[in-house]
KOLSE-228572 format. One record per residue (C-alpha): residue in one letter; chain; x, y, z. Coordinates in steps of 0.2 Angstrom, whole numbers. Layout:
// residues N
residuo	cadena	px	py	pz
A	A	X	Y	Z .
...
//
This chain:
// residues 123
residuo	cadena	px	py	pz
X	A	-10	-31	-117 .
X	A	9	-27	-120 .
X	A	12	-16	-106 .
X	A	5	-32	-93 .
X	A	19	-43	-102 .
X	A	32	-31	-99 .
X	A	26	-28	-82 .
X	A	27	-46	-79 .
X	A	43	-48	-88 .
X	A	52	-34	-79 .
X	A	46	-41	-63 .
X	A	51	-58	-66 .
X	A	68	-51	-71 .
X	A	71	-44	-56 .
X	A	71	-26	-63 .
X	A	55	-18	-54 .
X	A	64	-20	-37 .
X	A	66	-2	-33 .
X	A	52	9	-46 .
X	A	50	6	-65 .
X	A	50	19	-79 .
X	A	42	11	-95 .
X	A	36	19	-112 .
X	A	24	10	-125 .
X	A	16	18	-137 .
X	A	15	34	-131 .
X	A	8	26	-114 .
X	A	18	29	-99 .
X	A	21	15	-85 .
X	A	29	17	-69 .
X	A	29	8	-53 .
X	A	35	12	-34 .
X	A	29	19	-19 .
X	A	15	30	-17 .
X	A	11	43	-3 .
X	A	-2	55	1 .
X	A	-2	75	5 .
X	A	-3	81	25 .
X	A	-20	88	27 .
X	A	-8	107	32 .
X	A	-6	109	15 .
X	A	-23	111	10 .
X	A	-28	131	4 .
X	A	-9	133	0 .
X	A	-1	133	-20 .
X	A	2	120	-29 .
X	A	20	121	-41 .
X	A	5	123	-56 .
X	A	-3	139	-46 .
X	A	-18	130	-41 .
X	A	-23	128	-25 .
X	A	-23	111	-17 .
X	A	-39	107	-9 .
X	A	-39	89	0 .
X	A	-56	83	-8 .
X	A	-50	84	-26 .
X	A	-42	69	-35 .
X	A	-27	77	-39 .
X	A	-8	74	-37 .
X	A	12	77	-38 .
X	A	23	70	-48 .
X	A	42	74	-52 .
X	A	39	75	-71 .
X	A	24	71	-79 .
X	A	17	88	-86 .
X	A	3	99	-76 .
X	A	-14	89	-83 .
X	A	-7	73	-87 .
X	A	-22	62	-79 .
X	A	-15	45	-74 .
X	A	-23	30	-67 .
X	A	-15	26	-49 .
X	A	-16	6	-45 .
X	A	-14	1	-28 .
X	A	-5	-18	-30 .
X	A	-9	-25	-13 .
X	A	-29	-23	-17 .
X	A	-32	-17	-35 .
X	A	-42	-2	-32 .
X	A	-40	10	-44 .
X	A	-43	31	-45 .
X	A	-39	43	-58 .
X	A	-28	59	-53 .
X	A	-24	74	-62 .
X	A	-5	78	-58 .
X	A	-7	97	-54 .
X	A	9	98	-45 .
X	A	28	93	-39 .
X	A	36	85	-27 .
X	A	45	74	-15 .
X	A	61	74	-11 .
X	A	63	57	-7 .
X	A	70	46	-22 .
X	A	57	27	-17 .
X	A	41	41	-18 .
X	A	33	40	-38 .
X	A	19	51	-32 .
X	A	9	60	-19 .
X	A	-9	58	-21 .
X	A	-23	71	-13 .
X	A	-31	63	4 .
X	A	-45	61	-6 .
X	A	-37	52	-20 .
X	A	-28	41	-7 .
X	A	-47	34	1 .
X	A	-51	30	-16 .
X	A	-38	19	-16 .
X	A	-36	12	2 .
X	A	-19	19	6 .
X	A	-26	32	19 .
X	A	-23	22	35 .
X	A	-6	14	27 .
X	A	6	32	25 .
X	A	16	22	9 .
X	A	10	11	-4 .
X	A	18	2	-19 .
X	A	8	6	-34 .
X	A	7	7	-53 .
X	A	2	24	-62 .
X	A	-4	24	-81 .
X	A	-5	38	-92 .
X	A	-22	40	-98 .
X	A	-20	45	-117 .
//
């Protein structure tokens, strides 16, 4: 329930304009915009020495250690879908994460390209 507050806060604030780190009790927070891999990249290596395959719900993030499973929330519906980060990535400073095509259905970002979303460690 703390982490909904300081979400709210933050936002309220002003603060969550471009992404938001937060740390609570070991849980990490973090908002911004969400992506999705190109189908080309299926087969290849990931940063971790799997291979992606675009059916499993898997993703990259800059930081967050290989395994970490977090819980992506799309903000324009709700829809929710747990990843496994299994990789790194994107260049571009307003992207948080790139999600697996299959991940990205879950979550009805597909169609869209770029999504604002929330991502949650999962303890």
């Amino acid at each position: 329930m703390k982490q909904i507050y300081l979400i709210a806060a933050l936002t309220l604030s002003g603060l969550s304009l471009f992404s938001q780190d937060t740390v609570l009790d070991s849980v990490y927070i973090q908002e911004g915009i969400a992506s999705f891999y190109a189908k080309r990249f299926h087969g290849r290596p990931t940063a971790s020495g799997e291979i992606f395959h675009i059916d499993s719900l898997t993703a990259a993030h800059k930081t967050l250690p290989f395994g970490t499973r977090v819980r992506v929330t799309n903000l324009s519906n709700n829809k929710e879908v747990i990843v496994r980060i299994n990789d790194r990535g994107m260049n571009d400073l307003k992207r948080i994460i790139d999600l697996s095509p299959a991940a990205a259905r879950e979550i009805s970002i597909i169609n869209k390209g770029l999504q604002r979303v929330r991502i949650e460690e999962i303890e």
